[in-house]
C-alpha positions as CSV (number, residue, x, y, z in Angstrom):
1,X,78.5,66.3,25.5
2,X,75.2,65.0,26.9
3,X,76.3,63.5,30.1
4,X,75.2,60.0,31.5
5,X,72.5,61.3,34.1
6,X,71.0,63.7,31.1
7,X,71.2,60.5,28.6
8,X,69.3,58.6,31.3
9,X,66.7,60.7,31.6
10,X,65.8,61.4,27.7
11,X,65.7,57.7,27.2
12,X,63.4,57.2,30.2
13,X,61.0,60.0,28.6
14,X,61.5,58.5,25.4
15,X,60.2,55.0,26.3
16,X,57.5,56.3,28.4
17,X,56.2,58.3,25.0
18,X,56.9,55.2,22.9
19,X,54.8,52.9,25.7
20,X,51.9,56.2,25.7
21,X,51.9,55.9,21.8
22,X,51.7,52.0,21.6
23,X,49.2,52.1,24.4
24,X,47.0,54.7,22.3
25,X,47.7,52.6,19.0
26,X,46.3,49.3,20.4
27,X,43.0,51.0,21.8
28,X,42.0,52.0,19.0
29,X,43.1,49.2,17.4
30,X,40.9,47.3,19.7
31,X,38.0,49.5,19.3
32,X,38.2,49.7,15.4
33,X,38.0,46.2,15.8
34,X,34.8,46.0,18.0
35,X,33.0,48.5,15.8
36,X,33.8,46.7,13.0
37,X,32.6,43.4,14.7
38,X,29.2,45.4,15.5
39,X,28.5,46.9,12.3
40,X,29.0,43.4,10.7
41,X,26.9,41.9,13.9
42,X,24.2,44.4,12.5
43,X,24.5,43.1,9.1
44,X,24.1,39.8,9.5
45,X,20.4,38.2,9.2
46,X,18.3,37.7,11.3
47,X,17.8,34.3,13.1
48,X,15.5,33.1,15.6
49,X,16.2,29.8,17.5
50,X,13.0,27.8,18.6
51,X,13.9,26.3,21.7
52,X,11.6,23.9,23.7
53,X,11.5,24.3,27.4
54,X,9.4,24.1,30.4
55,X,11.5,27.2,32.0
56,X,8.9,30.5,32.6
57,X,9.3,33.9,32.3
58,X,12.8,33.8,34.4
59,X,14.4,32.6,31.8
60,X,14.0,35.9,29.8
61,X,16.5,37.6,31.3
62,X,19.3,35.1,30.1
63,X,17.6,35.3,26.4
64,X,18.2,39.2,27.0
65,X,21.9,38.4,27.3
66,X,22.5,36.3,24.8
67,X,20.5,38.4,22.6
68,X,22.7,41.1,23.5
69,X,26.0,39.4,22.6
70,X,24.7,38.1,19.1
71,X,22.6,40.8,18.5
72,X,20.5,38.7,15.3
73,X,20.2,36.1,17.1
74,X,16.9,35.9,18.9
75,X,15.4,33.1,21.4
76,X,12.1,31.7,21.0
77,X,11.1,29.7,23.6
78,X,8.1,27.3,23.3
79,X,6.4,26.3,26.3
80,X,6.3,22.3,27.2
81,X,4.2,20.7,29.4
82,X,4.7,17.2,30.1
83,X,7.9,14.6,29.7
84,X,9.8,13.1,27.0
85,X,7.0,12.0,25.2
86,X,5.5,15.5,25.1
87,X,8.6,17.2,23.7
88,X,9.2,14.1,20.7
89,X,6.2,15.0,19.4
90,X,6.3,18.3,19.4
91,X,10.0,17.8,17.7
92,X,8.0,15.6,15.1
93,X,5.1,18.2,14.6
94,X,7.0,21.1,14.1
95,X,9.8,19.3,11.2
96,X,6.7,18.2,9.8
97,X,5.3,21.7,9.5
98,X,8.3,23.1,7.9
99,X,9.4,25.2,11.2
100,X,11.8,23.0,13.1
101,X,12.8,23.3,16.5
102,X,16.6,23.6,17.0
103,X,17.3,23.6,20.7
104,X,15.1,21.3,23.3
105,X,15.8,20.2,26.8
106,X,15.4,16.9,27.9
107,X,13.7,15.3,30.4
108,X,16.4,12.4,31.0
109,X,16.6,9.6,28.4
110,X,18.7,11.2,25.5
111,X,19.3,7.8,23.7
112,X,14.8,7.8,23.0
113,X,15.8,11.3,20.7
114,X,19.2,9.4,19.5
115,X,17.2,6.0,18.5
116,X,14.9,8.3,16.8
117,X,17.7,10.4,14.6
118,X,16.4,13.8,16.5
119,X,20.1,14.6,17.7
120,X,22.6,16.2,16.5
121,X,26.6,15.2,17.5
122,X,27.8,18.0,19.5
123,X,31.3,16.7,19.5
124,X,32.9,18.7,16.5
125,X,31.3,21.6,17.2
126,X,32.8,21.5,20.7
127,X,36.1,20.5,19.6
128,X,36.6,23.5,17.7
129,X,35.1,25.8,19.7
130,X,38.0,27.6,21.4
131,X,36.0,29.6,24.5
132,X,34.8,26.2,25.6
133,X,38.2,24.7,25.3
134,X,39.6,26.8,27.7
135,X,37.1,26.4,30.6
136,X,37.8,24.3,33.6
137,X,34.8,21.6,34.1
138,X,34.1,19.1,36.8
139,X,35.4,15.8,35.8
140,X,32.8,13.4,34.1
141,X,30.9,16.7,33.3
142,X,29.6,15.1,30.0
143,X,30.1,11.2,31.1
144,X,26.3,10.9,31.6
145,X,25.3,12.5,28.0
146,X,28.1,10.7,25.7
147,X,27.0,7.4,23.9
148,X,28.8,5.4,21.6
149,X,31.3,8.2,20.9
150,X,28.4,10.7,20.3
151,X,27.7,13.9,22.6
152,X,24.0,13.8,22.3
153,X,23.7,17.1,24.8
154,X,25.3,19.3,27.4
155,X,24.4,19.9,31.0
156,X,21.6,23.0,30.8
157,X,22.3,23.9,34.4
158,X,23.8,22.1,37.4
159,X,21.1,22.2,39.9
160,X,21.8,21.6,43.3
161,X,19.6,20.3,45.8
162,X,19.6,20.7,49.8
163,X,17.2,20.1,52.9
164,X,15.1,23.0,53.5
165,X,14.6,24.0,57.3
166,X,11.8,25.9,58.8
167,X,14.3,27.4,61.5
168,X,11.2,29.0,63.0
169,X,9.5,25.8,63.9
170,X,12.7,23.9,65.4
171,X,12.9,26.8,67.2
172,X,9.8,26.4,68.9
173,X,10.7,23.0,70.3
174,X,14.3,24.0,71.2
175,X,16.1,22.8,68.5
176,X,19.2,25.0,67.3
177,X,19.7,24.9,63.7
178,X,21.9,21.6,63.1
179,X,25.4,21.9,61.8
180,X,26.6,21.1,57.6
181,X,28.0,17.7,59.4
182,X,24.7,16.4,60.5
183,X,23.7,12.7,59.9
184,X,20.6,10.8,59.2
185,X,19.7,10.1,62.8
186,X,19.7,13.7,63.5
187,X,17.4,14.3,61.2
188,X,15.4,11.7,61.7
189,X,15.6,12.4,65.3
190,X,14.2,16.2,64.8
191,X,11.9,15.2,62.7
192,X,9.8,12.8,65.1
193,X,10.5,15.9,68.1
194,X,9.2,19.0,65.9
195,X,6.1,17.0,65.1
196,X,3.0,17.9,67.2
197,X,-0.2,16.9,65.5
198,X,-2.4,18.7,67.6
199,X,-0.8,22.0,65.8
200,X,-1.2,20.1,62.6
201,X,2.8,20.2,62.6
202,X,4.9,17.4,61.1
203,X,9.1,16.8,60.3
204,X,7.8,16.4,57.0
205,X,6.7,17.6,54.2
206,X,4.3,14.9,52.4
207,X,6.7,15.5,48.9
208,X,7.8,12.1,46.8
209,X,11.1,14.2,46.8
210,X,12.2,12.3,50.1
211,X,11.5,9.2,48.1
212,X,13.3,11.0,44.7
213,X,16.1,12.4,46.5
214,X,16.9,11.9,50.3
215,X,16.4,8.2,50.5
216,X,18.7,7.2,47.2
217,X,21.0,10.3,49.0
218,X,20.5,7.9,52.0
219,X,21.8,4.4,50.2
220,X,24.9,6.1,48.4
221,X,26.2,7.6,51.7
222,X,25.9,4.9,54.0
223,X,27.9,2.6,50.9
224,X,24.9,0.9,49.8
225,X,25.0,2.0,46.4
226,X,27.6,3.9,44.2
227,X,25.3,6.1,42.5
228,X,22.1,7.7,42.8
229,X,18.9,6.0,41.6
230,X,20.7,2.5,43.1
231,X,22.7,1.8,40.0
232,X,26.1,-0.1,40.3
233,X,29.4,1.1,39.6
234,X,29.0,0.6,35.9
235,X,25.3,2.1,35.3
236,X,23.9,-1.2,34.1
237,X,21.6,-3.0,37.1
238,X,20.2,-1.3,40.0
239,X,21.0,-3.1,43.3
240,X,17.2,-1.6,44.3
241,X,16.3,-5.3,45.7
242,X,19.6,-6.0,47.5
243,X,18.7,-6.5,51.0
244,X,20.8,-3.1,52.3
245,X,18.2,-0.9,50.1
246,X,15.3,-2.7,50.8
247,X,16.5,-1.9,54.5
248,X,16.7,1.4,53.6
249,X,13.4,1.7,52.0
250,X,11.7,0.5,55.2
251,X,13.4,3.4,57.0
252,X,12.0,6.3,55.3
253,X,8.7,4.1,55.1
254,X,8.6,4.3,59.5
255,X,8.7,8.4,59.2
256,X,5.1,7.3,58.0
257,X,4.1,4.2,60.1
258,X,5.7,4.6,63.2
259,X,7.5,8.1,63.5
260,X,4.3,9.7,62.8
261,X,6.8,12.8,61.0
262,X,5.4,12.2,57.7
263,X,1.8,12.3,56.7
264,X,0.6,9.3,54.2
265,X,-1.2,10.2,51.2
266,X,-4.5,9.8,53.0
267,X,-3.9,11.2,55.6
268,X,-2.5,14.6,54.4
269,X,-5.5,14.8,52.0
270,X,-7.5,14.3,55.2
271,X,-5.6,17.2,56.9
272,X,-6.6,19.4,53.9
273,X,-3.3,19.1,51.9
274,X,-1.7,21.7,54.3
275,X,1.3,19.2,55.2
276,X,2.0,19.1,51.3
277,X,3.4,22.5,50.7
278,X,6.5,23.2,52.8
279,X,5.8,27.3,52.3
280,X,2.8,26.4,54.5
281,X,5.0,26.4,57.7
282,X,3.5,23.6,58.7
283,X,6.5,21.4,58.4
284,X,10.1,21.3,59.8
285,X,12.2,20.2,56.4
286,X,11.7,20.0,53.0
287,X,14.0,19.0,50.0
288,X,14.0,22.0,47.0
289,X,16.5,23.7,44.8
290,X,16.8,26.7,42.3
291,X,12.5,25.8,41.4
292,X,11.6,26.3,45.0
293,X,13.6,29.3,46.8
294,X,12.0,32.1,44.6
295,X,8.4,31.3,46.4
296,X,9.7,31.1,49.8
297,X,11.5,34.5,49.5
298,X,7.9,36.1,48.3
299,X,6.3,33.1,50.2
300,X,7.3,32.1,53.2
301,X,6.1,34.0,56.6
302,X,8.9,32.5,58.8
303,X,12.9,32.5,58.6
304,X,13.9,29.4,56.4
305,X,17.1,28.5,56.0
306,X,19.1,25.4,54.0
307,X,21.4,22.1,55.1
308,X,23.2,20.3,53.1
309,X,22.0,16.3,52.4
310,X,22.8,14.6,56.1
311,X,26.3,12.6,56.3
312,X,26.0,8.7,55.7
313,X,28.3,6.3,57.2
314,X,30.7,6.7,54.4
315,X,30.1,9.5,53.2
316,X,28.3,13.0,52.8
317,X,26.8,13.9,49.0
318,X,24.8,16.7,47.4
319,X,22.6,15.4,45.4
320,X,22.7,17.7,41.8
321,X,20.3,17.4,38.3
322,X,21.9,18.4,35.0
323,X,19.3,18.6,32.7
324,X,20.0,18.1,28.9
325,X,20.2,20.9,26.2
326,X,20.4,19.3,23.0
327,X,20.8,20.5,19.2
328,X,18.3,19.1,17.0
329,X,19.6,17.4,13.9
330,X,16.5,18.8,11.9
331,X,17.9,22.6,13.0
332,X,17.7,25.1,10.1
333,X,20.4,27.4,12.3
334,X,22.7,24.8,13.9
335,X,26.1,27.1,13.9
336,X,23.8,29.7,15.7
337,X,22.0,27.4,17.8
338,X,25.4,25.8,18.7
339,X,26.3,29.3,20.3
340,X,23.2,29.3,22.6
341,X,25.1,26.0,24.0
342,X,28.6,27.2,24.1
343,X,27.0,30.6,25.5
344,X,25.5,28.7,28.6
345,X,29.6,28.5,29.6
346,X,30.3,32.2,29.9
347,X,30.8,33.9,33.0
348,X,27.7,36.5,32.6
349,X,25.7,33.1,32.2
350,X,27.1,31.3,34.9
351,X,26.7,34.1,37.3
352,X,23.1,34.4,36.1
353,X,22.3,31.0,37.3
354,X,24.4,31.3,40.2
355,X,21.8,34.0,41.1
356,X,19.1,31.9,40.5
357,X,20.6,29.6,42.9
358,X,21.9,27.1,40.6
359,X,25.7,25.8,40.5
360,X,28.5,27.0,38.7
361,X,29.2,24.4,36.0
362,X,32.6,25.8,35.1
363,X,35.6,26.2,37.5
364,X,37.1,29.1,38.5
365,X,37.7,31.1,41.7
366,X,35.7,34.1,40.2
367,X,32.4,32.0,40.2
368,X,33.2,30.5,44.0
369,X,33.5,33.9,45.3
370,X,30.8,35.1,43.6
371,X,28.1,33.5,45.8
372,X,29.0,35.5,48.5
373,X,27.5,38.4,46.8
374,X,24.4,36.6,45.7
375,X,21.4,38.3,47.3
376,X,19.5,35.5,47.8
377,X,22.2,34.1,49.7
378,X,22.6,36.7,52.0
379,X,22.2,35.5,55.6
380,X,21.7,32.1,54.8
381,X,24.0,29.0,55.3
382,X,25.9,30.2,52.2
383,X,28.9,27.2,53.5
384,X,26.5,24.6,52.6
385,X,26.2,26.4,49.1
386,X,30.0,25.7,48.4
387,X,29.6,22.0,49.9
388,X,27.8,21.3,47.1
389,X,30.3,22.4,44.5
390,X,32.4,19.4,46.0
391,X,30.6,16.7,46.8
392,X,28.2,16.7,44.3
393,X,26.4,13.0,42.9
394,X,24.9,13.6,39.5
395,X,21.4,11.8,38.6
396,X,22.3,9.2,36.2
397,X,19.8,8.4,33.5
398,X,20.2,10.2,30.4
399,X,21.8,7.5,28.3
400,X,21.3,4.4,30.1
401,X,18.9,2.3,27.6
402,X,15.3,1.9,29.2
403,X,16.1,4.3,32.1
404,X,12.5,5.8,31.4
405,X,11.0,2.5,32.3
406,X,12.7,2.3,35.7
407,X,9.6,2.3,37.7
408,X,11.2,2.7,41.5
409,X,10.5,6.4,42.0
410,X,6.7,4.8,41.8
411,X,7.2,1.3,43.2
412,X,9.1,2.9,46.4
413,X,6.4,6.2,46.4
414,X,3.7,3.2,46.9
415,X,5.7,1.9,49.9
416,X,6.2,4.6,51.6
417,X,3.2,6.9,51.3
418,X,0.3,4.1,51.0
419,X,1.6,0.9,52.8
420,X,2.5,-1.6,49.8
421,X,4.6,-4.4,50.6
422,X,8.8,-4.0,50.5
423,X,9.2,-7.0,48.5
424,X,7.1,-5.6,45.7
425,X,11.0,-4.4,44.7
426,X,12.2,-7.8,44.1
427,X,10.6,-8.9,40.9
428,X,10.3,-5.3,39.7
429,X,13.7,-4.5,39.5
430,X,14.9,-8.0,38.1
431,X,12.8,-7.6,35.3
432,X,14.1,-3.8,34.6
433,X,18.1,-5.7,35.0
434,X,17.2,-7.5,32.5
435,X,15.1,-5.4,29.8
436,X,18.2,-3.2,30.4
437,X,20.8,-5.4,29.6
438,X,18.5,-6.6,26.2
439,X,18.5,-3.0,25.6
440,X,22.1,-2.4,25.7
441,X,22.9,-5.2,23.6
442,X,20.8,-4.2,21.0
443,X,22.0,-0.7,20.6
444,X,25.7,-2.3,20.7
445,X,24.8,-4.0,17.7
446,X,23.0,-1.5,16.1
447,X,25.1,-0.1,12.6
């Protein structure tokens, strides 16, 4: 008679050969499965997806991967210079020619392509597409690219944006760097005490990004405006001429005309330009994001480091860009081109741009910890990287109707850089409420 103890133990040895077998049975399971995935991957033709972009060679690397996931799919990019405008026609030349495009980014105003029948819906592909289904994404991640039921793109990349500090040159007038909760007096403050024109040194850089970026930064912290570019709660009129903004135009306009920490126009072509390139070290803060930190690590000659947007009365933003990638309705290859969208959601992707200094788009702890490991990162104010995961506003634009005749980056650049007058707002931006609201109307209407 097998006793209890002996029982015991043959069952235990039994299970743990049972669990060995199973274990063996589902690997190569798993990898029968994979080869066979591959060798029909290798069967498949070949494809190659034109896609329009202004990115440069950088961008290769994240073709590589791709490439090697859907090994017969291959990337073309086509090099764009110029705005909207540029990449329509190119759209139009290319259908016309027999060799559409199937992928383009956009420069901002989506419903241009959708009045035009250029877009395809991305809604049903997204809806079935499992992968995507189960990612985590901030909340309005797609509010600013969804018209009349349509998802005309997705966000390319999330780019934040922060202050860049030449830590070396507040360091020569005693300054420590500042702290993530910093407000706009300090940093108007260091400005007008780093700058020594006699050294040809300035708090400045002479860059329309402080128009572009900080001072609409400016408006929505201090509870001026809602969102960035000065548009209302609902996206349809910009409060631009309300006297708060105009208030805050003339504030960024006295860095030029009675701080002395920002060169005019004139002036800093009369300085020899220096003033207008931050990796000059002439300058104590600049505004830049993933486009800007490569050249200052093979750039710069002194230690730069990064702040976050400065902290308003209300509140304290990032200010982020997520450029449009859209599927062109005259695609030849839209399954596989859809795949080059859902791809840009992957972890290998998002860690990709994460390296370039980008945000992650998609939640999840893996990605937040991942920065830490970033080289680029490395010894840099790597907290104010996370800040802007949080308290991120996104540039509104994309499909607002006649956002690309919005003239106040231009209107407020002439202000502030060569002296016109403040209330050159006023009429400006009551005609734009207006054509805007016509606009909106019409494509309401429209079958």
């Amino acid at each position: 008679m097998i006793n209890k103890r002996t029982f015991t133990f043959v069952l235990s040895i039994l299970l743990m050969v049972m669990l060995v077998l199973t274990s063996c049975t589902m690997k190569n399971v798993e990898n029968g499965n994979k080869a066979k995935k591959a060798e029909q991957d290798q069967t498949k033709a070949p494809v190659t997806l034109k896609l329009l972009t202004w990115a440069d060679d950088t961008y290769q690397e994240l073709y590589d991967k791709f490439n090697a996931k859907y090994p017969w799919i291959t990337i073309e990019p086509i090099q764009i210079d110029g705005g909207d405008d540029t990449i329509m026609d190119r759209i139009i030349a290319l259908q016309a020619a027999g060799t559409p495009a199937d992928l383009t980014w956009v420069v901002g105003d989506l419903l241009r392509y959708e009045e035009s029948g250029l877009l395809e819906n991305l809604k049903p592909y997204m809806d079935k597409d499992r992968s995507f289904q189960n990612k985590v994404l901030p909340d309005g991640y797609f509010d600013t690219m969804v018209f009349n039921g349509r998802r005309l793109a997705v966000p390319f990349v999330d780019v934040p944006m922060w202050i860049i500090v030449n830590k070396d040159l507040l360091a020569r007038h005693g300054i420590d760097m500042p702290p993530n909760d910093w407000t706009f007096d300090d940093f108007r403050d260091i400005a007008r005490r780093v700058t020594d024109p006699s050294a040809g040194e300035y708090g400045l850089t002479t860059n329309s990004d402080f128009v572009m970026r900080l001072l609409p930064m400016k408006s929505a912290a201090d509870g001026h405006a809602p969102n960035l570019a000065y548009l209302n709660e609902r996206l349809t009129q910009s409060l631009l001429h309300t006297p708060n903004i105009l208030d805050d135009v003339r504030w960024l306009q006295e860095f030029v005309t009675k701080d002395g920490s920002m060169l005019s126009w004139e002036a800093a072509a009369a300085n020899g330009e220096v003033v207008r390139q931050f990796a000059n070290g002439k300058t104590a803060f600049e505004i830049g994001g993933d486009w800007l930190l490569p050249r200052l690590q093979k750039e710069a000659t002194f230690e730069w480091d990064i702040l976050p947007f400065p902290r308003g009365k209300v509140n304290q933003y990032s200010f982020h860009i997520n450029g449009p990638l859209a599927l062109l309705s005259g695609s030849q290859h839209k399954e596989e081109a859809y795949k080059w969208i859902s791809f840009q959601f992957e972890m290998e992707a998002q860690k990709w741009k994460i390296e370039k200094g980008a945000n992650a788009s998609v939640i999840d702890p893996e990605l937040t910890a991942y920065i830490d490991q970033v080289p680029l990162w490395q010894g840099k104010n790597i907290e104010a990287v996370k800040m802007t995961k949080d308290n991120g506003l996104v540039l509104p634009g994309a499909t607002i109707p006649g956002f690309s005749e919005y003239n106040w980056i231009n209107v407020v650049n002439d202000i502030v850089f060569q002296g016109h007058d403040v209330n050159r707002i006023i009429p400006e931006t009551e005609a734009w409420n207006k054509k805007t609201l016509e606009l909106r109307e019409r494509l309401r209407r429209k079958p």
